[in-house]
Steps between C-alpha positions, in 0.01 A plus 500: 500500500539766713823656329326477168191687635732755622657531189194514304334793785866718456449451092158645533596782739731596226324528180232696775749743568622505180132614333438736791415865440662712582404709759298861463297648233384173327783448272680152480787371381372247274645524161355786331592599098556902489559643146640890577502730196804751443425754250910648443611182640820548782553829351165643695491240754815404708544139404644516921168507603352233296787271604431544857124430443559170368785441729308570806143332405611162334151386537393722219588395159624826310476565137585816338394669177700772422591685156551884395216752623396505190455142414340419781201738530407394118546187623298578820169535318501176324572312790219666694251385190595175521523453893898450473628759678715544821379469846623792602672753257568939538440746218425892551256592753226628237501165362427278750224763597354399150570154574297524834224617290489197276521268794858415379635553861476384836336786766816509719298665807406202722875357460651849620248513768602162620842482483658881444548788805381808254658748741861327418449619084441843302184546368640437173419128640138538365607679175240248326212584758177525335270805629255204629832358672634219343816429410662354143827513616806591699798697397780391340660793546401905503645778297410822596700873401657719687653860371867444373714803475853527332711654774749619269300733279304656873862532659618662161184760507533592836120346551424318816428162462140346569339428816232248605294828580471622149163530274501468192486896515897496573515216241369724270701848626838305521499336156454838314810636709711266404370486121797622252458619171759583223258731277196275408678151586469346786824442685316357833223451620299489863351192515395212263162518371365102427202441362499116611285426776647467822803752506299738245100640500409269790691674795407863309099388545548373838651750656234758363273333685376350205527083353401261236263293631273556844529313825260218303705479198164511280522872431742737325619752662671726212201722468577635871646810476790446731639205275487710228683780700746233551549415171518861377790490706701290361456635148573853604870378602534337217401799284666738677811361493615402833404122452622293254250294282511131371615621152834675660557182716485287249771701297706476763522174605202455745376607822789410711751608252343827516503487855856349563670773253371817706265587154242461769544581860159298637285166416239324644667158521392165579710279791580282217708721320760570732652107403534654149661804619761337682553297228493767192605770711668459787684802517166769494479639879147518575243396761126496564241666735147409527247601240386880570197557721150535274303836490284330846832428719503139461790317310397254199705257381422259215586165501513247277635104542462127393244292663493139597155276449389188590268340205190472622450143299760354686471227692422509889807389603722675189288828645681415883822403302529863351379702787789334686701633246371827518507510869915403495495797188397722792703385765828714648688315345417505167383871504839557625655340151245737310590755658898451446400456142455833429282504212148559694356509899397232741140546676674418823591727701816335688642491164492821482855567698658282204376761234583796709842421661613340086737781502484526107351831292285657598614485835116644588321155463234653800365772257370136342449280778317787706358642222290227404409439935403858474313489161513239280242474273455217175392669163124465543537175382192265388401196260519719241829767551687327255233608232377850581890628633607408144193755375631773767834459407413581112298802627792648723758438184268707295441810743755447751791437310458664181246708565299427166137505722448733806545324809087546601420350150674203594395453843178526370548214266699316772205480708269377231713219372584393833143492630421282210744259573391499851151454393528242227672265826235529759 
């Protein structure tokens, strides 16, 4: 009797122990069903670091829904209609800002207080920080600029190359020296002139001292003065002649074309790129420094990445499932395999010695990494960027570009679309 009541005391011990939870932070290691969303599939996300995930938490039942960016963020919005979405799923930082709004996503802030040491990220971390401090999201990954230069075409002119301690002054002074003409036609130009967002009138406004939207992100800002300035700019070197504009670009085969031939000795380009310049041009010499100082000393650099969220209809324990994965996203040693990917940043900073010490073009990868610790800034994002950038960016075409309105008639009707939007989504 006393064996079999032994027996039957060691059985219970064991399915005890076997239900336990696990200790710290509240999470257990009962089964729990986590559905992770991969817009681009394993061609944005390292299918590495979803193996290990599943590898190293077997008490978490992984299913994945992946298909083409595309696909899946039309896909996206009919899942989120009919409650069928992922628990946890990235798209671009301005997005899941709207989907914060709509109560789509899950405020991250308590789950970063409890569990993440800020001090060990970049402030990119809290890219999708609400002004009233919560947060939709964390990064998937951050892709700020940095100024490229073509070594050959400086080393050719006799020009010094950049320095971190330029303004956009020297930017400006440089590219007309080493703009060549053959009569009329261009035969090279200064710098690129984009009129896309990030690597084109954003960094012209911010380093006036000007921007699109103000600290609250509920009021234009193109009817300052100073972001007009900024974009005046930008349109000047593209009518003068000593940066290129979309239209010549586009003839030629695209920005980095441009860039990679020596038809243009400068660019504003986004960490990204350099994976498609190794691959379409590996033989261009060139490097970056960090983005030229603004009219007021400081450095701005704009930044723009992919965002994870956790749906906020989840269930308790599918919430706890996907912050775990978000916490092993951010741990060394999977910010170490995005940074060895190449293609965008980590928010950590110990994986920051992968990045810099790659030993791959541009051999600069601080002007970045520093760059973004000295000034990073995101693109005055809010619920509503996606809708009123797409009004700016029709504006800028118009003056900017082709010059068909003055630049102060289209700041001035900018600002007055933009503040509509802004209004219209109180």
């Amino acid at each position: 009797m006393k064996k079999r009541q032994s027996i039957f005391v060691l059985l219970v011990a064991l399915v005890l122990v076997m239900s336990l939870v696990v200790v710290g932070h509240g999470q257990t290691k009962k089964p729990v069903k986590l559905k992770i969303g991969l817009p681009g599939s394993y061609d944005v996300t390292s299918k590495d670091i979803i193996d290990k995930f599943i590898a190293t938490h077997p008490h978490i039942n992984v299913e994945i829904q992946e298909a083409p960016w595309g696909d899946f963020t039309s896909k996206i919005a009919t899942q989120i209609a009919g409650n069928t979405m992922p628990d946890v799923w990235f798209q671009e930082n301005a997005v899941i800002l709207g989907y914060g709004q709509r109560g789509v996503a899950e405020d991250l802030a308590p789950y970063i207080a409890r569990d993440l040491n800020v001090d060990e990220y970049i402030d990119g971390l809290f890219s999708a920080r609400t002004p009233e401090g919560k947060v939709w999201g964390v990064p998937h990954g951050i892709n700020p600029v940095a100024l490229a230069y073509n070594k050959t075409v400086f080393e050719e002119a006799g020009v010094p190359f950049p320095t971190d301690d330029w303004t956009y002054a020297d930017l400006i002074e440089t590219a007309k020296k080493l703009t060549v003409k053959e009569g009329d036609e261009p035969k090279r130009f200064g710098f690129i002139g984009a009129y896309a967002i990030t690597n084109g009138w954003f960094p012209w406004i911010k380093q006036a001292g000007g921007s699109a939207l103000d600290e609250t992100k509920t009021k234009s800002m193109f009817d300052d003065p100073r972001t007009v300035a900024g974009l005046k700019q930008l349109r000047q070197g593209i009518e003068e002649g000593y940066f290129t504009n979309v239209d010549f670009n586009k003839a030629h085969g695209g920005d980095l074309a441009v860039f990679a031939s020596g038809k243009a000795a400068m660019h504003f380009m986004q960490y990204s790129l350099q994976v498609n310049m190794q691959n379409q041009f590996p033989d261009t010499d060139w490097d970056v420094v960090k983005m030229p100082k603004a009219v007021n000393g400081e450095r701005y650099v704009p930044m723009v990445g992919n965002t994870w969220l956790i749906s906020s209809r989840a269930s308790k324990d599918a919430k706890e499932a996907a912050w775990e994965f978000l916490r092993f996203y951010l741990s060394d040693e999977v910010q170490d395999i995005v940074a060895a990917s190449g293609s965008t940043l980590p928010v950590k900073k110990s994986a920051y010695a992968v990045v810099e010490n790659a030993g791959t073009k541009p051999l600069n990868k601080k002007a970045y990494t520093e760059g973004i610790a000295e000034g990073g800034v995101t693109l005055d994002e809010n619920a509503t960027w996606n809708e009123w950038r797409l009004l700016v960016q029709q504006q800028v075409n118009e003056s900017v570009v082709h010059g068909k309105i003055s630049v102060e008639e289209a700041a001035a009707e900018i600002h007055k679309r933009v503040q509509a939007v802004l209004d219209e989504n109180k």
